[in-house]
C-alpha positions as CSV (number, residue, x, y, z in Angstrom):
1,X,0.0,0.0,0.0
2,X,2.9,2.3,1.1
3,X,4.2,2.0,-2.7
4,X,0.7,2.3,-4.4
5,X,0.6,5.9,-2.3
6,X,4.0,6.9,-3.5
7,X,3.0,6.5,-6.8
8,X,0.0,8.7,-6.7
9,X,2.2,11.1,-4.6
10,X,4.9,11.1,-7.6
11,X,2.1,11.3,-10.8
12,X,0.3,14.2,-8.4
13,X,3.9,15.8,-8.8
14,X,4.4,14.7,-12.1
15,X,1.1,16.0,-13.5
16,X,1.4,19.5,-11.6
17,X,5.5,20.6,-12.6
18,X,4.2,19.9,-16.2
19,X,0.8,22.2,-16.3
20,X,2.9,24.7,-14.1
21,X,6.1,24.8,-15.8
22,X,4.2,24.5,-19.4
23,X,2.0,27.9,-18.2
24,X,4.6,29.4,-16.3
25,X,6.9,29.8,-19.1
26,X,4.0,31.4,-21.3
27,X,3.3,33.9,-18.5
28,X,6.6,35.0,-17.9
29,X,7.1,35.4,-21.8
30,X,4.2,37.6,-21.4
31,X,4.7,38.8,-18.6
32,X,8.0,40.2,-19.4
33,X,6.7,41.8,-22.8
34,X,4.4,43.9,-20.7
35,X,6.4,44.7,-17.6
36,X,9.2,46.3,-20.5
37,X,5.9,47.9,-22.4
38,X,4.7,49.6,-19.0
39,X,8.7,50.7,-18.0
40,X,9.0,52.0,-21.4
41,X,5.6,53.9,-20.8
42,X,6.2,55.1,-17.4
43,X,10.3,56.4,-19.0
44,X,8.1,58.2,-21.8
45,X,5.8,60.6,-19.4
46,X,8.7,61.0,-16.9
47,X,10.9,62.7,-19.4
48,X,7.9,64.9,-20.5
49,X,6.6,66.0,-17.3
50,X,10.7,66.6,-17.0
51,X,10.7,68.9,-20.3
52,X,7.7,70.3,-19.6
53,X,5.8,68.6,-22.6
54,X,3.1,67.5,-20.6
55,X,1.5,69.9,-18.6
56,X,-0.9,68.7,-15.3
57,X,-3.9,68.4,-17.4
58,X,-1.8,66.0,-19.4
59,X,0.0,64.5,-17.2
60,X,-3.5,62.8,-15.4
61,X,-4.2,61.7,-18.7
62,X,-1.0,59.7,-19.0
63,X,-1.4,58.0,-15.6
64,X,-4.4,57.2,-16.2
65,X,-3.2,55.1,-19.4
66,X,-0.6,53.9,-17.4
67,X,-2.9,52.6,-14.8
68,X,-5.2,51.2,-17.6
69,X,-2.2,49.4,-18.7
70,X,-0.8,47.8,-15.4
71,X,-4.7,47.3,-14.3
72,X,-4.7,45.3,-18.1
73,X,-1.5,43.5,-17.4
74,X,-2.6,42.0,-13.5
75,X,-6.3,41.6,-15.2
76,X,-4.7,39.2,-17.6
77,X,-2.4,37.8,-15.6
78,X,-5.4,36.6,-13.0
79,X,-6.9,34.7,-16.3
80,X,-3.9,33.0,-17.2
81,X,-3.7,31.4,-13.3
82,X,-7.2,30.6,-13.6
83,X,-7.0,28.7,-16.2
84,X,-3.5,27.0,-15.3
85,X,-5.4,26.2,-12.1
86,X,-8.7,24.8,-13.7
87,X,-6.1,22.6,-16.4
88,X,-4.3,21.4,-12.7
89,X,-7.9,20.6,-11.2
90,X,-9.2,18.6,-14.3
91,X,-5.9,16.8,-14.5
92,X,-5.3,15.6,-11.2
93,X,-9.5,14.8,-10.9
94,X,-9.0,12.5,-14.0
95,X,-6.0,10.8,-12.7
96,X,-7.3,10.5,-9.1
97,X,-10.7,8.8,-10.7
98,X,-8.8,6.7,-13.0
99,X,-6.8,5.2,-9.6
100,X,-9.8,4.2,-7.9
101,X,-10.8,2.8,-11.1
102,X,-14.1,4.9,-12.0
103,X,-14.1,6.5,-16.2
104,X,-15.3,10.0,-16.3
């Protein structure tokens, strides 16, 4: 029995590292896209408020795109994880009913 358990332990395992790492490494591909679209944004309205190219009127109107953005970017991100968690759930579900022996 000890051995039947370490199995399931080591296919629990098994089944998670590959959903994770598979949807880890397309998030952090994303991920990194965005964080370097909203530094390049943020470098942007820093060196005009600097020059004096975007005045306070302007200047709300920029952070407010740049909130819009990083709002975007977590909004997104919160998808991605639920649907790597769902894949997990359905994965582990079917292997855990096909080791008691029931087909769903």
């Amino acid at each position: 029995m000890a051995e039947n358990v370490a199995t399931i332990i080591n296919e629990i395992k098994s089944i998670a590292s590959g959903i994770l790492q598979e949807d880890i490494s397309e998030v952090r591909g994303f991920s990194e896209r965005q964080v370097e679209a909203i530094a390049i944004q943020t470098e942007i309205i820093q060196q005009g408020i600097a020059k004096g190219d975007i005045d306070e009127d302007l200047r709300e109107f920029f952070l407010d795109g740049l909130e819009a953005m990083t709002r975007n970017f977590i909004n997104t991100l919160k998808g991605i994880l639920i649907v790597t968690l769902e894949k997990l759930w359905n994965a582990l579900i079917n292997f855990l009913y096909k080791a008691v022996g029931v087909v769903i």
